[in-house]
LOZA-218401 format. One line per 5 residues: their letters; for each residue x, y, z of N, C-alpha, C. Coordinates in steps of 0.02 Angstrom, whole numbers, plus 32768, in hexadecimal, padded with zeros to 4 digits. Example, Ala and Ser with C-alpha at 12.3 -4.5 7.8 and 13.67 -1.06 7.14 Angstrom:
BEGIN
AS	8294/7EE4/8186/8267/7F1F/8186/8294/7F5B/8186 ~ 8282/7F90/8162/82AC/7FCB/8165/8285/8002/818A
END
This chain:
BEGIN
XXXXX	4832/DA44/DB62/486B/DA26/DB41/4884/DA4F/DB07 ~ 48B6/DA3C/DAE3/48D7/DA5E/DAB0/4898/DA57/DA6B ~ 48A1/DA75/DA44/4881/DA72/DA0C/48B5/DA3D/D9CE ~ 48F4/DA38/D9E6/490D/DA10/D9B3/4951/D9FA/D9DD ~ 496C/D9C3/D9C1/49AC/D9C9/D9C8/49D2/D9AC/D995
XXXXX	4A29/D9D5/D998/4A39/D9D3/D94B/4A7F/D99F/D96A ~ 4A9B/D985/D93E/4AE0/D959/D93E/4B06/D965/D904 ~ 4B2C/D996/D8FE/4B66/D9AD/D8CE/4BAC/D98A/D8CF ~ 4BC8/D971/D89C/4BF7/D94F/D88A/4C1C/D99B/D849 ~ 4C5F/D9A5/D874/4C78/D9DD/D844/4CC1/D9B9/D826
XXXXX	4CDB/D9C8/D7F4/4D2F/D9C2/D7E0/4D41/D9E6/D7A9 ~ 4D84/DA03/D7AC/4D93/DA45/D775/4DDD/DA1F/D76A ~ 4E00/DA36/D753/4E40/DA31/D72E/4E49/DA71/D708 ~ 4EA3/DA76/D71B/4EA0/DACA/D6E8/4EFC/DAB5/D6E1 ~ 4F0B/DADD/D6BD/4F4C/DADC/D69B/4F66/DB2A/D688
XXXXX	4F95/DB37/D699/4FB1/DB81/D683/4FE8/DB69/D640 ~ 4FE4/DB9D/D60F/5019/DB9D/D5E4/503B/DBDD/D5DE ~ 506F/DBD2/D5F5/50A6/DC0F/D604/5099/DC2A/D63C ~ 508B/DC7E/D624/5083/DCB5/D65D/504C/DCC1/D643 ~ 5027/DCB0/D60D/4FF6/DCE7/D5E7/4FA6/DCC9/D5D3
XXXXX	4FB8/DC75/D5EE/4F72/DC67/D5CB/4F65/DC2C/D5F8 ~ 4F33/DC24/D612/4F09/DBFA/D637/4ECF/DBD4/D629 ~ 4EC0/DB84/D61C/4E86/DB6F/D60B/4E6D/DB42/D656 ~ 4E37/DB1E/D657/4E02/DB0F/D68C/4DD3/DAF0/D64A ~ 4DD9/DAAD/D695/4D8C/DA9A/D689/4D71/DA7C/D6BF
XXXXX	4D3C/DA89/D6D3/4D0F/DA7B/D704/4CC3/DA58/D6E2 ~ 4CAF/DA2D/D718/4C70/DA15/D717/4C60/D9F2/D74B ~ 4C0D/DA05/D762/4BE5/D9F3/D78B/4BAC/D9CE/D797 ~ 4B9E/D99B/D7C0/4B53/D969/D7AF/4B28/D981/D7F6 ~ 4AF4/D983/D7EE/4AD2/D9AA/D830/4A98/D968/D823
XXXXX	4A73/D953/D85C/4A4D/D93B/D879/4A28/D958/D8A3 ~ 49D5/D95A/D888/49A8/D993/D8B6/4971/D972/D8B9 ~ 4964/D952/D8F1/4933/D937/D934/48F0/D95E/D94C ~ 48DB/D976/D91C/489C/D983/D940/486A/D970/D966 ~ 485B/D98A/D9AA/4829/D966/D9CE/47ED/D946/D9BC
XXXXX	47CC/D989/D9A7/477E/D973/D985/4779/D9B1/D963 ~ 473F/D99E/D92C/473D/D9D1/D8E3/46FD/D9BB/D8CB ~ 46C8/D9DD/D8DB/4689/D9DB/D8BF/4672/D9C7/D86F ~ 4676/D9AC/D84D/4679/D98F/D7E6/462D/D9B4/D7DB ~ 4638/D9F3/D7C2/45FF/DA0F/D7AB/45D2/D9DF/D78D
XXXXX	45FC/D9B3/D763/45C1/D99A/D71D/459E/D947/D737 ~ 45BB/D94F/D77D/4582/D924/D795/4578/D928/D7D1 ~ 4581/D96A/D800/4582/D979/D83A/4591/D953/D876 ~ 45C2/D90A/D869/45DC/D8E6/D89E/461D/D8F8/D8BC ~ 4629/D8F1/D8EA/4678/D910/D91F/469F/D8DC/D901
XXXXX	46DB/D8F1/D8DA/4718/D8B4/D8B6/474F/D8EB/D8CF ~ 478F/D8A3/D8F3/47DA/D8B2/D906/47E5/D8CA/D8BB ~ 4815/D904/D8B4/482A/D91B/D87A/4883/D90E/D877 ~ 4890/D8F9/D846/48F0/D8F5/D84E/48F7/D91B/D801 ~ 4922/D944/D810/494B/D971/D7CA/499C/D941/D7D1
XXXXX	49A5/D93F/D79E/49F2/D925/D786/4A07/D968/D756 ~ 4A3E/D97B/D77B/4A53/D9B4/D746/4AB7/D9BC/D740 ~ 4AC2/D9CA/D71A/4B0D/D9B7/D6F9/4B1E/D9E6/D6CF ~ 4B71/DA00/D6DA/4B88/DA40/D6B4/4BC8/DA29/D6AA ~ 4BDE/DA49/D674/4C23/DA3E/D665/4C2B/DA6B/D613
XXXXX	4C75/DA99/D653/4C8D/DAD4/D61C/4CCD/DACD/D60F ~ 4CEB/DAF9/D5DF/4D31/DAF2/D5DC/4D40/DB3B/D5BA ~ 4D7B/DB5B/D5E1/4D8B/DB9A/D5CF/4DD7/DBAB/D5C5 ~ 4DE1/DBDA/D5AD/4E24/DBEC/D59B/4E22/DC41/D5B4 ~ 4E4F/DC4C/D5CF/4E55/DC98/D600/4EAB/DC9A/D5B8
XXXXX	4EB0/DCEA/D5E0/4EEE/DD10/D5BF/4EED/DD50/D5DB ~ 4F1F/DD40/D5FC/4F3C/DD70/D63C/4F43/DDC3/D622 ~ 4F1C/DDE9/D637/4F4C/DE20/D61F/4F7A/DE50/D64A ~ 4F63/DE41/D682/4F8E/DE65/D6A7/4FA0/DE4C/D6FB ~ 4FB0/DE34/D70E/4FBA/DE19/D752/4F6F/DE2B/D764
XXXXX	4F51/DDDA/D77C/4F10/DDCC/D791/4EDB/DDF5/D771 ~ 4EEF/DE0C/D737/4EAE/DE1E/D709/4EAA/DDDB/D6C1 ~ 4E6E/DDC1/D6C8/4E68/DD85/D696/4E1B/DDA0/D67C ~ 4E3D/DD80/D62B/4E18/DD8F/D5FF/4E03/DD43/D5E9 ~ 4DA9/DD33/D5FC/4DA6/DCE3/D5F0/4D66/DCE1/D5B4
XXXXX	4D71/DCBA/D595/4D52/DC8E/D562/4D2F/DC44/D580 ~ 4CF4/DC3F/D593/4CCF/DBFB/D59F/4C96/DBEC/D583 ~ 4C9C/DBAE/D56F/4C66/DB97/D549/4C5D/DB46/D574 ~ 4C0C/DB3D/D56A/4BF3/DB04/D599/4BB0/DADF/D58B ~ 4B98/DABA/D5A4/4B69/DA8C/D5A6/4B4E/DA75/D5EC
XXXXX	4B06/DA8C/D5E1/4ACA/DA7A/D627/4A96/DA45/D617 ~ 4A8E/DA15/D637/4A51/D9F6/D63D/4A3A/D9F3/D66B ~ 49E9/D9F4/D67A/49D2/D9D2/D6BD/499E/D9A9/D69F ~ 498C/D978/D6BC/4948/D94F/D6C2/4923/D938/D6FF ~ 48EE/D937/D6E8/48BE/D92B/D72C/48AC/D8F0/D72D
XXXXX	4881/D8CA/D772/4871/D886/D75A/481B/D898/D74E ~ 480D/D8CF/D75F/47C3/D8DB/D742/47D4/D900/D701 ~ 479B/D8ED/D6D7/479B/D8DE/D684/4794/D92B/D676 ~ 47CA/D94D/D641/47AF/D999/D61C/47C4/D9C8/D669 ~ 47CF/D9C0/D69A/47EE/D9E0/D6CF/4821/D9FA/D6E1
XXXXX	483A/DA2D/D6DA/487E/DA4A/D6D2/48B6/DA22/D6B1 ~ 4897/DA13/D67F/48BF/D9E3/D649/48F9/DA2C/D625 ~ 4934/DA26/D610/494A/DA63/D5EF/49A2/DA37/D5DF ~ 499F/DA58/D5AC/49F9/DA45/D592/4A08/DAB5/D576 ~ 4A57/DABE/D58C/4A5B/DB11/D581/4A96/DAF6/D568
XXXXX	4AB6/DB19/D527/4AF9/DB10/D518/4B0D/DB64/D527 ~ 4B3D/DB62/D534/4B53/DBB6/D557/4B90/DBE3/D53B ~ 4BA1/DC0E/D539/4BD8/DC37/D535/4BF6/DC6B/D55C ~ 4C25/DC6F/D56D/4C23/DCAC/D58F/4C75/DCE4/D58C ~ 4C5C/DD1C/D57F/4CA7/DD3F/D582/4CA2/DD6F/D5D0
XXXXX	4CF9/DD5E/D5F9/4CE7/DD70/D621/4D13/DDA7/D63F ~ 4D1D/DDD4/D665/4D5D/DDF2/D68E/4D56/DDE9/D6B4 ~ 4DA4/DDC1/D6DB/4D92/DDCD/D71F/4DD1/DDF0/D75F ~ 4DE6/DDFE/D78A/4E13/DE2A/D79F/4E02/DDEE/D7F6 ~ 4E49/DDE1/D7FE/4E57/DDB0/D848/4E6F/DDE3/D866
XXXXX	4E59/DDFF/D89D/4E79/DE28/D8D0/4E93/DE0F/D8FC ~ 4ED8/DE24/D914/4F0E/DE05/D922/4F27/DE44/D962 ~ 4F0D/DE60/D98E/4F1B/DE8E/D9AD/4F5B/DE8C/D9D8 ~ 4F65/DE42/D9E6/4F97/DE26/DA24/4FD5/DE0E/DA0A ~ 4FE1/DDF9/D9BF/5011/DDDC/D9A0/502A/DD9E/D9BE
XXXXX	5003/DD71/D9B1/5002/DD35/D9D8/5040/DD05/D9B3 ~ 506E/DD2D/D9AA/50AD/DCEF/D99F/5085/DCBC/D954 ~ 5070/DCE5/D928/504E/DCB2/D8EA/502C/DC8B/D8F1 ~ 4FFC/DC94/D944/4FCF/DC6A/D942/4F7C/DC75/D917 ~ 4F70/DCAD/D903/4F3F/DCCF/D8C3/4F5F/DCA2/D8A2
XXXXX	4F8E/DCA1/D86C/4F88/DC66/D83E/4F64/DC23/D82F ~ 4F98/DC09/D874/4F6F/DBC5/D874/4F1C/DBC6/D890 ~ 4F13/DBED/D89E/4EC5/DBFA/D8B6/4E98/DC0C/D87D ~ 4EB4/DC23/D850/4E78/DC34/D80C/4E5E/DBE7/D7F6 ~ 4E72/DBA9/D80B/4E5C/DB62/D7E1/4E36/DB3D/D818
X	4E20/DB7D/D83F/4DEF/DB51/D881/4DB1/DB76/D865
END
């Protein structure tokens, strides 16, 4: 059988202002099903479930047709239902470049495709 199975729930929202500046926000809740998981600290077989959840929000600034320059900052938690177990909260940052290749000139369909 599988070693886990996960159930992801995703949704983003993004907004352009002008030609030059782009924000987003996205966030995610994941559900993770583990089969069986050995509990070192008392060597019995326990179902394991992680609950884990993200949500960022960024601001891009175009510099040159499909070259974006992004700014994101965010928040991670997961919890386990076994105790001290991949327990973790991450607050994040990130600066990023990124370049959409567009080889076919799809009639401005790259645009609307950067908020998927």
């Amino acid at each position: 059988g599988d070693l886990f199975t996960a159930t992801r729930f995703v949704g983003s929202i993004g907004y352009r202002f002008g030609e030059k500046l782009e924000s987003r926000i996205k966030g995610w809740y994941q559900i993770s099903d583990y089969d069986f998981l050995t509990d070192q600290t008392i060597g019995n077989r326990v179902e394991r479930e992680l609950n884990t959840w993200d949500i960022s929000a960024s601001l891009g600034y175009k510099i040159i047709r499909n070259l974006v320059l992004a700014v994101t900052v965010g928040h991670r938690e997961q919890e386990s239902n076994i105790d001290d177990f991949d327990n973790y909260t991450n607050t994040y940052g990130l600066i990023g470049l990124s370049y959409n290749f567009d080889f076919w000139r799809r009639g401005g369909f790259t645009n609307e495709a950067l908020y998927y």
